[in-house]
C-alpha positions, 0 to 999 in steps of 0.5 A, spaced: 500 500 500 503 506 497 501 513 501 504 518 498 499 520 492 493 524 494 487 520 494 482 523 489 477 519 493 473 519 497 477 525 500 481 529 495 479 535 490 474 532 486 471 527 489 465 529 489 465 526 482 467 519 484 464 518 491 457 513 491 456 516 498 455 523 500 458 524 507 456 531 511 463 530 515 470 527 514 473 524 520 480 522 520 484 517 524 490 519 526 494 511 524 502 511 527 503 506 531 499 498 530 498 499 538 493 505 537 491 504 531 488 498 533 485 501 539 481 505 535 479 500 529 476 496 536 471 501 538 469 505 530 465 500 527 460 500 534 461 508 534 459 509 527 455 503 525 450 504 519 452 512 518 453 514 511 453 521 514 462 521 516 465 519 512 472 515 515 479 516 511 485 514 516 492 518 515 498 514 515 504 517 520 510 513 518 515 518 524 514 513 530 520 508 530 513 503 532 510 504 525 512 499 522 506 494 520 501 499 521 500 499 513 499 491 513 494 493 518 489 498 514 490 493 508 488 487 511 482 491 515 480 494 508 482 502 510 482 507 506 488 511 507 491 517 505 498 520 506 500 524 513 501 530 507 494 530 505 490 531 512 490 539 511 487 538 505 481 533 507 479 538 511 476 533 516 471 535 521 475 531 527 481 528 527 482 521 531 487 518 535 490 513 540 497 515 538 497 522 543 504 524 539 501 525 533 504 531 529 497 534 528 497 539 522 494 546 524 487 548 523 481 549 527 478 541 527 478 538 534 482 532 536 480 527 540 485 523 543 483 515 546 488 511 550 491 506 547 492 503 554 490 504 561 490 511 563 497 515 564 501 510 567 508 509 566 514 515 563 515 514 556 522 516 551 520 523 548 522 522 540 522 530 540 527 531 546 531 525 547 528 524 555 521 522 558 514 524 557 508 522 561 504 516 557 498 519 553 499 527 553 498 531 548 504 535 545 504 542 550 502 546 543 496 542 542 493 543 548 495 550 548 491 551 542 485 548 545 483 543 539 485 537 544 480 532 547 484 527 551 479 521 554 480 518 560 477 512 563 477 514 570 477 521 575 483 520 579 486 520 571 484 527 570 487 529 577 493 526 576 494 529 569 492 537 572 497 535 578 503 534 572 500 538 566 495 545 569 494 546 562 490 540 560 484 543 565 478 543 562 481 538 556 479 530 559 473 528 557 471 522 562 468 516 557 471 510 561 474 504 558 471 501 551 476 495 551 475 493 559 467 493 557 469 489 551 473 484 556 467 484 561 462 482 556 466 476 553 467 474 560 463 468 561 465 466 554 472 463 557 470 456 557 469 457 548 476 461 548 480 456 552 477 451 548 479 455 541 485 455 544 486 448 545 486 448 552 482 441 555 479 441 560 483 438 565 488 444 563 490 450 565 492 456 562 498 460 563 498 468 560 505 471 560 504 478 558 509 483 556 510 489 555 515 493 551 522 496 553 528 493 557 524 492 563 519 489 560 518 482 563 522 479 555 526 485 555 529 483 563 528 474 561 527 472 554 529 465 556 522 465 561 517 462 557 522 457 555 523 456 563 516 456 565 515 451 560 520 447 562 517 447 570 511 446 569 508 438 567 506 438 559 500 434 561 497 438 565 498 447 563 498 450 556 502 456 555 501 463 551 504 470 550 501 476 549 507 480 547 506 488 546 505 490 538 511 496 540 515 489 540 513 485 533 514 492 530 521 494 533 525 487 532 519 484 527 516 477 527 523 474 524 526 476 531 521 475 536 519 468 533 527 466 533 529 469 541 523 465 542 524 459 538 526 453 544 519 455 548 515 455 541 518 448 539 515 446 546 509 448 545 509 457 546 502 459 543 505 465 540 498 470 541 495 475 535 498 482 537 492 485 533 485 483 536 487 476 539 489 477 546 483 480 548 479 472 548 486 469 550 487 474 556 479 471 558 481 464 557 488 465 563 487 462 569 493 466 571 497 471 568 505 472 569 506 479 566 510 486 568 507 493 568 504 493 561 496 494 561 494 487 559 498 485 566 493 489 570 487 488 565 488 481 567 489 483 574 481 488 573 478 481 571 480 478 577 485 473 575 491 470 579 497 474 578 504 473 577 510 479 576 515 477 572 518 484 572 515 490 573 519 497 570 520 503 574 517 507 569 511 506 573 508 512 575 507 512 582 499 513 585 497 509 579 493 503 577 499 500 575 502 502 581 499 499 585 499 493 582 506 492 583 507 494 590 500 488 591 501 484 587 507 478 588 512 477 584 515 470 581 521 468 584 524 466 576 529 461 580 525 458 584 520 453 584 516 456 579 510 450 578 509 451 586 508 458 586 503 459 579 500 452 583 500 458 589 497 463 585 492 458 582 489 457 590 491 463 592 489 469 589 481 468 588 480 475 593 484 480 596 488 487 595 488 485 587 480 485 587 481 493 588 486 495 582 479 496 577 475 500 581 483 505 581 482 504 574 475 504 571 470 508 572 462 506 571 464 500 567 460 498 561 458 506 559 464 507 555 461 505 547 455 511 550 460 516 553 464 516 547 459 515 542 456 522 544 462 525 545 464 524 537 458 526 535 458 532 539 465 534 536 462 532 529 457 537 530 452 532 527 446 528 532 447 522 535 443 516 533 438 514 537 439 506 537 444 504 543 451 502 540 451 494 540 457 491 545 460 485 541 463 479 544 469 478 543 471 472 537 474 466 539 482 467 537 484 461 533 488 456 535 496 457 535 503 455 536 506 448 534 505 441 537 510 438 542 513 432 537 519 430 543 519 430 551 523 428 557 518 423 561 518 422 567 514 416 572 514 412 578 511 406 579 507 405 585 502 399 588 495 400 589 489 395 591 492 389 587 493 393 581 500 398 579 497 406 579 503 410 574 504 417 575 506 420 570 509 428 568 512 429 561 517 436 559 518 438 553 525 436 550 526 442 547 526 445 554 528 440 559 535 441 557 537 434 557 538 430 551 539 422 552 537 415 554 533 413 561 537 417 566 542 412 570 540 416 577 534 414 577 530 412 583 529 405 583 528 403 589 522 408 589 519 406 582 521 413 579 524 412 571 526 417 566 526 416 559 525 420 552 519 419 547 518 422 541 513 423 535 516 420 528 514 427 526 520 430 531 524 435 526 531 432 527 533 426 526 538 425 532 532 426 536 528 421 533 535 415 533 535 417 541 528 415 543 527 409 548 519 411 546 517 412 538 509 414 537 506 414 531 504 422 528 496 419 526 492 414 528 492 407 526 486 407 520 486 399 523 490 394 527 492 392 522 496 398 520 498 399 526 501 393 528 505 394 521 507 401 523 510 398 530 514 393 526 516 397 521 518 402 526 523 397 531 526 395 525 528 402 523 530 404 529 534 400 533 535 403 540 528 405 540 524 399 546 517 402 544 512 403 539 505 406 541 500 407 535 493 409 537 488 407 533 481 410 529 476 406 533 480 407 540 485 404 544 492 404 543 498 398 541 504 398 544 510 393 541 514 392 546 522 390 543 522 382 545 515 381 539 510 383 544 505 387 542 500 390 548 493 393 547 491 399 552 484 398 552 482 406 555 476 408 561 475 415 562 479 421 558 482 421 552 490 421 551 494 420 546 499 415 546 505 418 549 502 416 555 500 409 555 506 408 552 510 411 558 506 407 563 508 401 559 515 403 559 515 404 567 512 397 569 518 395 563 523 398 568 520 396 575 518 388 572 512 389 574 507 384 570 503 387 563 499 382 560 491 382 563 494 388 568 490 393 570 493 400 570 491 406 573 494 412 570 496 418 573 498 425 571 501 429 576 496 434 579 491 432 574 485 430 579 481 425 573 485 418 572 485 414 566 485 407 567 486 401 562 487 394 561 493 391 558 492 385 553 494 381 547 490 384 541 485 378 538 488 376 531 487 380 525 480 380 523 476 377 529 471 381 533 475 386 538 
């Protein structure tokens, strides 16, 4: 998309001869960074719906060291853009924006700025002067010339903007939070968004969530997310990140996904920047974050939270101050399953239930508020109808399976049967690279081994492996009994191959010719894990044919039992 022509439609000199509809005013959005230009894109369509009577052009700023993407965004929305030169001449009845460091041309049009976070929160790199601004002020000269109208979404906001900046008197309008209503709408629909995600209903859901800048929780610990997905069993969590937009387009996708690339290969759901984060952030059942919005909007809907880090740039007095001195902080070399499994049980109430009532005022009216205020500077009447709250879409599914893990069971009798626990880390995070762990805990049951899917990418994994698992299920017993021969044969340091089959159950072909078929009661797993537990009764010499196992997974509190048998001959009734 190329922005530094003119448009001749539906803005421009003659385009009265080539627009179909006939607007009484123009509106401009002010687009200069992904950030605020998706904040005004998420709440326009409901400001504005069904009338032709404005008509809305957005004019690209390519000044901010954040503009990058700004223009894939318009194109893909369907936008209609006009270069930054060209705002003068379009002669817009209002200007609109979520960015407050738009260079706004001279003229007599109001501006009305919107927050493209919560309120006025941290101290922000100033790229006229080389210091540091308050986050969302206006430009002194803007507020001089009284065309400048800053939206806030609470009253303590306007004080604390008086207090810094006297002249900004008379220039607030209070319209709350379109973004935190739109979050409180949706929020019954977790369960839809989790499982969107692919998040079973035995797992949980852990939201990092990052700001941007060096004491952002990636700009402190790139490695944490990788971390947190070594420490936590993969059977039992799934692991998202929401990272600032400011990040993707400063460093760009290449980089972020490369820093990234050992905590994707284990599973990471890297979480559309755009308008994604919003239902991911409903879906979390606990949110490890920094002193970024997203963190203390997770905080408002009364998630469990965990800082990761957290910026002295935080402005004192704020919201987002007082999530940092209240919230408590993740000890990033200790025992990071205990304190997110603490956080889970611990944090359903307490001082993190006050952090929205500092930050949103009258939650649920901001569409109304701003949809009157916008009207009131277009100088047109407002409609009559209410503007409709949306729920969120559900966001799609993301990141890439686990095709490798470092397993780990124990053994353990229980009424006349054999009971295994088992807890899987992927390898890509597990650090360890092996054959069965020669320190393992014999004597109380405990075993090590590595498991892969044939899908596993690298080969030297693959030859590695005591456990091979088959990437689809078995169309028939049949295949799958030829699967695992052919398997064992290939691969001769692998003792196991699992399949599952289309119609339920799994086999296992064990090295010495055995085949074993798990007959399965209760949830369904994928073969890994009858696979594991076979492997761990192998290790303890404990009895599999006719066995009668009761497979565990950690803290998980549904168990899968199944039984052990020799599969019927090819072609008779199973």
């Amino acid at each position: 998309m190329h922005t530094n022509q003119p448009l001749r439609a539906p803005v421009g000199a003659d385009a009265g001869l080539w627009n179909t509809f006939r607007g009484q005013r123009i509106l401009v959005v002010a687009a200069r960074t992904v950030t605020s230009t998706v904040r005004v894109l998420e709440c326009l369509p409901a400001l504005l719906r069904g009338d032709s009577r404005v008509t809305v052009v957005f004019a690209h700023d390519p000044t901010s060291a954040f503009s990058d993407g700004v223009l894939d965004l318009l194109r893909d929305e369907g936008c209609r853009v006009i270069p930054w030169e060209q705002v003068h001449q379009a002669d817009p009845a209002l200007i609109l924006t979520a960015s407050e460091n738009v260079d706004v041309p001279d003229g007599h049009c109001p501006v009305l700025v919107l927050p493209h976070g919560i309120g006025f929160q941290k101290q922000v790199p100033d790229s006229r002067t080389r210091g540091y601004r308050l986050s969302g002020v206006v430009p002194e000269r803007l507020l001089e010339s009284g065309r400048a109208w800053m939206a806030v979404s609470h009253p303590g906001q306007e004080e604390q903007l008086l207090a810094s900046y006297p002249k900004a008197a008379g220039r607030t309008l209070l319209v709350g939070d379109p973004c935190y209503d739109e979050l409180l709408t949706s929020a019954d629909q977790a369960g839809t968004y989790r499982r969107a995600l692919g998040v079973s209903a035995g797992q949980r859901l852990v939201v990092l969530t990052s700001t941007w800048g060096p004491t952002s929780l990636l700009g402190q610990d790139p490695g944490l997310p990788a971390r947190v997905l070594s420490a936590l069993p993969y059977d039992e969590y799934r692991v998202a990140a929401i990272i600032h937009p400011n990040v993707w387009s400063g460093h760009g996708a290449w980089q972020v996904r490369n820093i990234l690339a050992s905590a994707l290969d284990a599973g990471l759901m890297l979480i559309p920047h755009v308008h994604a984060w919003r239902s991911a952030l409903i879906a979390a059942d606990v949110v490890v974050g920094d002193h970024g919005s997203v963190t203390l909007y997770g905080a408002a809907l009364g998630k469990p939270v965990l800082l990761g880090a957290f910026g002295s740039e935080a402005v004192p007095g704020t919201a987002a101050a007082t999530l940092g001195r209240v919230a408590p902080r993740l000890d990033a070399s200790g025992d990071m399953h205990g304190q997110i499994t603490s956080a889970l049980v611990e944090q359903r109430s307490g001082p993190l239930a006050a952090v929205a009532n500092d930050a949103f005022a009258q939650p649920g009216k901001a569409l109304s508020r701003l949809r009157s205020a916008l009207y009131h500077l277009l100088e047109l009447p407002e409609p009559v109808t209410v503007p409709i709250e949306r729920r969120l879409v559900a966001p799609e599914k993301a990141g890439a399976a686990v095709t490798s893990w470092r397993v780990t069971t124990t053994v353990s009798p229980e009424d006349g049967s054999d009971a295994v626990t088992v807890f899987r880390q992927p390898a890509a995070v597990s650090w360890q690279r092996g054959e069965d762990d020669p320190g393992a805990d014999e004597a109380a049951g405990r075993s090590h081994h590595f498991a892969c899917d044939e899908r596993e990418p690298d080969q030297r994994v693959v030859e590695s492996a005591s456990v091979i698992l088959c990437g689809a299920p078995a169309r028939s017993a049949v295949s799958g009994l030829q699967w695992i021969g052919q398997t064992l044969e290939r691969l001769p340091g692998c003792r196991l191959a699992a399949a599952a089959l289309a119609d339920g159950g799994h086999l296992v072909g064990l090295r010495d010719g055995r085949v074993l078929e798990a007959a399965m009661t209760g949830p369904t797993v994928d073969p890994g894990l009858p696979a594991a537990a076979v492997h761990a009764l192998l290790r303890a010499a404990a009895p599999l044919q006719d066995a009668t196992v009761t497979l565990r997974l950690g803290t998980r509190s549904e168990d899968v039992a199944f039984r052990l048998r020799t599969p019927p001959p090819s072609g008779s009734p199973r």
